[in-house]
N, C-alpha and C positions, 0 to 999 in steps of 0.2 A: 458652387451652385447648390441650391436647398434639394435637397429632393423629392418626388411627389410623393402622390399617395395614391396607390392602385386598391379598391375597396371589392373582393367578391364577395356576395350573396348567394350562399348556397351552404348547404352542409354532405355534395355528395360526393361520388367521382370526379365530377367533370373538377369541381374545385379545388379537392385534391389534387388533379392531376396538373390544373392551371398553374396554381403558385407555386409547383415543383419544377415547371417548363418555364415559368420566369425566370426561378432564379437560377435553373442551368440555363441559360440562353443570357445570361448575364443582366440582368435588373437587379440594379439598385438598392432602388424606390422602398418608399414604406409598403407594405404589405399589410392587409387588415380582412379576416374571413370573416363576415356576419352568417350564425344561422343562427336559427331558433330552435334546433335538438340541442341538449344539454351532454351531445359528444362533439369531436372531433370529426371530420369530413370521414363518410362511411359509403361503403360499395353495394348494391341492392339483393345483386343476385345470388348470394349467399341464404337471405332472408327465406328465399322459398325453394332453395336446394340443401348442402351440407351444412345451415347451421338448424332451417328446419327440422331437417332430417335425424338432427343430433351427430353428426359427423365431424362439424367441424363445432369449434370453438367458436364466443365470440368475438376475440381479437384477431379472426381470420378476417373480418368485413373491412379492416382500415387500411386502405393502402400507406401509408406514413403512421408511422410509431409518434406518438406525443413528443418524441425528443428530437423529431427532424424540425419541428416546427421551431421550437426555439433555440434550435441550431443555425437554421438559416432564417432565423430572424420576422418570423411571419407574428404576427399578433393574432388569437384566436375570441373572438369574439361569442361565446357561446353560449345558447341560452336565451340567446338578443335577436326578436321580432322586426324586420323591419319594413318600418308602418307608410311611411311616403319618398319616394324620389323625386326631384328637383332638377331637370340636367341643364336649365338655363343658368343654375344660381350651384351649379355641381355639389348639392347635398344629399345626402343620407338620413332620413329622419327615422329612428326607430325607438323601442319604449327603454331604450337605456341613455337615450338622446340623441343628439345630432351629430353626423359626419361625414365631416368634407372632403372631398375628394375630386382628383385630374382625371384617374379613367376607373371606369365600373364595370367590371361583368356581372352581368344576370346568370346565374346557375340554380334556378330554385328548383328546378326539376319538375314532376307531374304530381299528380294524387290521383289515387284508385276513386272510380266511378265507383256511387252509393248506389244500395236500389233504391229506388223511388217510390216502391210499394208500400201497402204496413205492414208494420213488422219490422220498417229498419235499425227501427234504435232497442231494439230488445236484445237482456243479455244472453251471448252465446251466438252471437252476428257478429262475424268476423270478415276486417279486411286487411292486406299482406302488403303493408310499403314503408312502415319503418321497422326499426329494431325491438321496440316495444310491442310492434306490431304481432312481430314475429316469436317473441318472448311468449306473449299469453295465448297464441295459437298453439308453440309448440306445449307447453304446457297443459294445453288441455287437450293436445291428439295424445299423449305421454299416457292419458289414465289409458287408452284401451279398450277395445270391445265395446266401443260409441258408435253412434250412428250418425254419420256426416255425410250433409249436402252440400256440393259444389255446384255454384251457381256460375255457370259461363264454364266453357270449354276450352280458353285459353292455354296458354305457356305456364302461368301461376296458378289458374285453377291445375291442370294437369298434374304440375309438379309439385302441388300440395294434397293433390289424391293420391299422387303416389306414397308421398309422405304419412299421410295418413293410414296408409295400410302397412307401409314397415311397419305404424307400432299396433298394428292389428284391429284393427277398426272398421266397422261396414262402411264401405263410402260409395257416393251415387253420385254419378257427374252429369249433369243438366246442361246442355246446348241448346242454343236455335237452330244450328247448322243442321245440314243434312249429315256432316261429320265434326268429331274434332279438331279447330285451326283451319278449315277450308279455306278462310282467307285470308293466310298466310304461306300454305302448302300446297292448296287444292283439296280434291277430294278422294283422290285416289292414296295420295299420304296420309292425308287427316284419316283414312280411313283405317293405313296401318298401327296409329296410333292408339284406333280405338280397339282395337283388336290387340295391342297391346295390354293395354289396363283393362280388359275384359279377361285376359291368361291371368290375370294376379288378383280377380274377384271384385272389378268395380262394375257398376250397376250402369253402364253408359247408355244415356238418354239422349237420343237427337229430337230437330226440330220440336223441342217444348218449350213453352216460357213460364215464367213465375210471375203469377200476380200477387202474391200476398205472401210473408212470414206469419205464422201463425205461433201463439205465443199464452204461455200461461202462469200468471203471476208475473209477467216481466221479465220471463225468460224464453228463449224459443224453444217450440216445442215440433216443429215440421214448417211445410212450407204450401203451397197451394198454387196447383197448377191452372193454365189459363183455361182447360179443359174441366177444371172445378174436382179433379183426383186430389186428393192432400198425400203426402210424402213426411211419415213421422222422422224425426231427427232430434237428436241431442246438440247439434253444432254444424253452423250454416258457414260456409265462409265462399261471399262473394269477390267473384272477376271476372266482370265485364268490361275490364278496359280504365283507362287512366284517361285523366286530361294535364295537359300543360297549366299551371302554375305561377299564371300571366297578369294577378292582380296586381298586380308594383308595376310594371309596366302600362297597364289599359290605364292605372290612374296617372300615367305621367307622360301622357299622350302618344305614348310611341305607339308605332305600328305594328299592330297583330292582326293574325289572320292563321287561325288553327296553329299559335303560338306566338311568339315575337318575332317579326319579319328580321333577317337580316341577308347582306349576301354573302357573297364565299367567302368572307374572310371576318365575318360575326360581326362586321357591324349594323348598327339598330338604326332609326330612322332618326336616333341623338346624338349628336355630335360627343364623342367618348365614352357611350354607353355601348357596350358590346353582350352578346347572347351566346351561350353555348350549353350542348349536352339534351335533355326531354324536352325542354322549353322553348327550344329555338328553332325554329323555322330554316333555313339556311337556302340558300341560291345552289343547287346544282348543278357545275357545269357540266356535268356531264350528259345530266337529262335536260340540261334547259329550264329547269323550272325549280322552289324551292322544293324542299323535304325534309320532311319532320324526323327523325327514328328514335325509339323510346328505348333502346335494346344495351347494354352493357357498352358493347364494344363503341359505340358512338359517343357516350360518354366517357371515358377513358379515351379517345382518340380527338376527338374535338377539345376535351380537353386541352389534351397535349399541345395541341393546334392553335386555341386562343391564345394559350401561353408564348404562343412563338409570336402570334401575331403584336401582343400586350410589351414582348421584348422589340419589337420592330421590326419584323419580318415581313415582309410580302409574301402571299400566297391565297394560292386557292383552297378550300378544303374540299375534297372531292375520294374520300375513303367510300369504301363499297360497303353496303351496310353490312352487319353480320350480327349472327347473333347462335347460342349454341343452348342446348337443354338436356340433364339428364334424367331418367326413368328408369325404375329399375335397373335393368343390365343392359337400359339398350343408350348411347351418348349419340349426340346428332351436333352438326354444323353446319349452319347456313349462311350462305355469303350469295347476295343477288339483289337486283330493283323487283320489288312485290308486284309494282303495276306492269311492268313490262312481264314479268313470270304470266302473269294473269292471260295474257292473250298467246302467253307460247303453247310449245306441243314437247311432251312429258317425254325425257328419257332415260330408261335406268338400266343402269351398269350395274351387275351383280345380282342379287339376288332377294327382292324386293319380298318376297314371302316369311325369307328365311331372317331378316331384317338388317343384312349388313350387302349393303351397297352404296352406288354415290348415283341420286338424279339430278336431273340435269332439266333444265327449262330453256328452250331455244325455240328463239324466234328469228325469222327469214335466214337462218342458216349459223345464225350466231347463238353461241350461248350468254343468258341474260341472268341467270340465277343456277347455284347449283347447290345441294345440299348431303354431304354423307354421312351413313348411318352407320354405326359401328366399323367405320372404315376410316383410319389415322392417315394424318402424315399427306391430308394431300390436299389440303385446304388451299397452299399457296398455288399449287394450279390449276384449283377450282377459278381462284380469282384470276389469277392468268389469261385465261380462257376469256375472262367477263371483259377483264380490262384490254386486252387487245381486240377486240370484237373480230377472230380471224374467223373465215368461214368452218366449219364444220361437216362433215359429214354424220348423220345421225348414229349411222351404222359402225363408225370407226371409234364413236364415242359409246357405243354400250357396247362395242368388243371388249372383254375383259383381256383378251390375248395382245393388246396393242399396249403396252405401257402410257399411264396416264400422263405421264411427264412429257413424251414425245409425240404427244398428240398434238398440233399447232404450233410446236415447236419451231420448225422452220419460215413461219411466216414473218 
């Protein structure tokens, strides 16, 4: 029997971790990765943590070494753009040519949202989502005793001010929020966080916006509040957020809808086009409805998951989202549904001042999200907790005297 040709698109996690879970789950098939960076499939979150930071190396971002690939036998296609999809006539058109293929996964992941002010293309505006990305940022947090504006209050803004003041640097971090990450954490977290990077000398700014980079000879030189105040700076680096990476798809008819629709088990609205990782959309059965998440662990996990699905497996994907960030000395993990957090009521075990505890977001008596702060080792019953929806009592869960393991342990 000839055998096919399974074709992924993507250069990140997700795809790395796809054609590793084919070929333990036993395929065959030819294998062929298309992307357009000029590496091997790479992981993100290094970019604006330990390789930013100068910690780690940069052959810490590859999940697979060069040599796994042509060990088991994968072809890497790298360097190669691709420009149109086909799934009636199951082609590949990209600028190094055509190719054909029985089943395709989509993994192209997101791109960081631009401002849209002026000022965006002048040099010294920086944005944090590839490797090169992360190259001439670190580079030039590296001189020192700069003046740097973070525009957004994100996870990558944050963890790029922090970075930025290891190597000693004034930095000012600009929100719209009333805090930072409110809606991810709320406000009463986003709030410890601001008060974190306020102890290490950043200039944290809420509810402001930026209308303008302002800029002289074509390089930036501050930025310009919607209040008409200017904020002088040597180096802007925006993050306000990503989007899904949907043009291959929206031109080949498939269905999107704040990504590529697919349901629990990544298939697309094309008969052997499958989606996984930032770009895909997915059926949740847990919530009933799809969910996007852009976050590390869903890439790597959904991964995993296509790959099983691509070897012939049945299933649903239905992992709990998580995602973790570190800050100076303080490490955090969160594992929960954002929109159900949003409507719960906040509870914290430990010691929420002193910044090592674990909260908790529980709604009608169940816990729905929970995330701890300098507190190890207990992520697997955070999720525990989420995934058996048993009841709770609020009070038994911010007892620090009740062992977190044996808490809903008998239900």
């Amino acid at each position: 029997m000839a055998r096919e040709r399974v074709v992924v698109v993507g250069g990140g996690l997700t795809a790395a971790r796809a054609v590793e879970s084919m070929r333990e789950h036993g395929v065959d098939d030819e294998i062929v990765v298309v992307t357009e960076e000029r590496r091997r499939p790479y992981e993100r979150p290094p970019l604006s943590k330990g390789y930013l930071a100068g910690d780690e190396p940069s052959g810490a971002i590859y999940p697979l070494d060069a040599a796994w690939y042509r060990d088991h036998d994968v072809e890497l296609r790298i360097g190669v753009r691709a420009t149109a999809l086909d799934p009636g006539g199951r082609t590949l058109a990209t600028d190094a040519g055509e190719l054909a293929w029985d089943r395709l996964l989509i993994a192209t992941g997101a791109s960081p949202r631009r401002f849209d002010g002026p000022g965006a293309g002048l040099r010294g505006v920086h944005l944090l989502r590839s490797l090169p990305d992360a190259t001439r940022l670190r580079t030039a947090l590296r001189a020192g005793d700069r003046r740097v504006l973070v525009v957004g209050s994100s996870w990558i803004g944050l963890e790029v001010a922090a970075a930025a003041r290891g190597y000693g640097n004034a930095v000012t971090v600009l929100g719209r929020s009333e805090a930072p990450l409110v809606g991810a954490v709320g406000r009463e977290l986003g709030g410890m966080f601001a008060g974190l990077h306020r102890e290490h000398g950043v200039d944290v700014r809420t509810e402001v916006a930026v209308s303008a980079i302002r800029g002289e000879r074509g390089r930036v030189r501050g930025v310009v509040l919607s209040t008409g105040e200017e904020l002088a700076a040597d180096l802007v680096v925006v993050g306000i957020g990503a989007t899904p990476n949907v043009g291959l798809a929206t031109s080949a008819g498939l269905t999107v809808d704040d990504g590529i629709v697919t349901d629990a088990a990544f298939r697309t609205s094309a008969d052997g086009v499958y989606a996984a990782g930032d770009v895909a959309n997915v059926f949740n059965p847990t919530l009933g409805h799809r969910l996007r998440v852009e976050h590390w662990a869903n890439a790597d996990a959904s991964g995993r998951a296509v790959g099983r699905v691509l070897a012939g497996e049945q299933l649903e994907y239905d992992e709990i989202p998580y995602f973790y960030t570190d800050q100076y000395d303080l490490g955090m993990e969160y594992s929960g549904y954002g929109e159900l957090a949003d409507r719960a009521d906040l509870v914290v075990r430990g010691d929420l001042a002193a910044r090592e505890c674990i909260a908790f977001w529980v709604l009608d008596g169940r816990v729905v999200a929970g995330m701890n702060v300098n507190v190890w080792d207990v992520n697997h019953d955070v999720q525990r907790l989420i995934r058996t929806r048993v009841a709770i009592d609020p009070a038994v869960l911010a007892d620090t005297g009740t062992p977190l393991a044996e808490i809903g342990a008998a239900a």
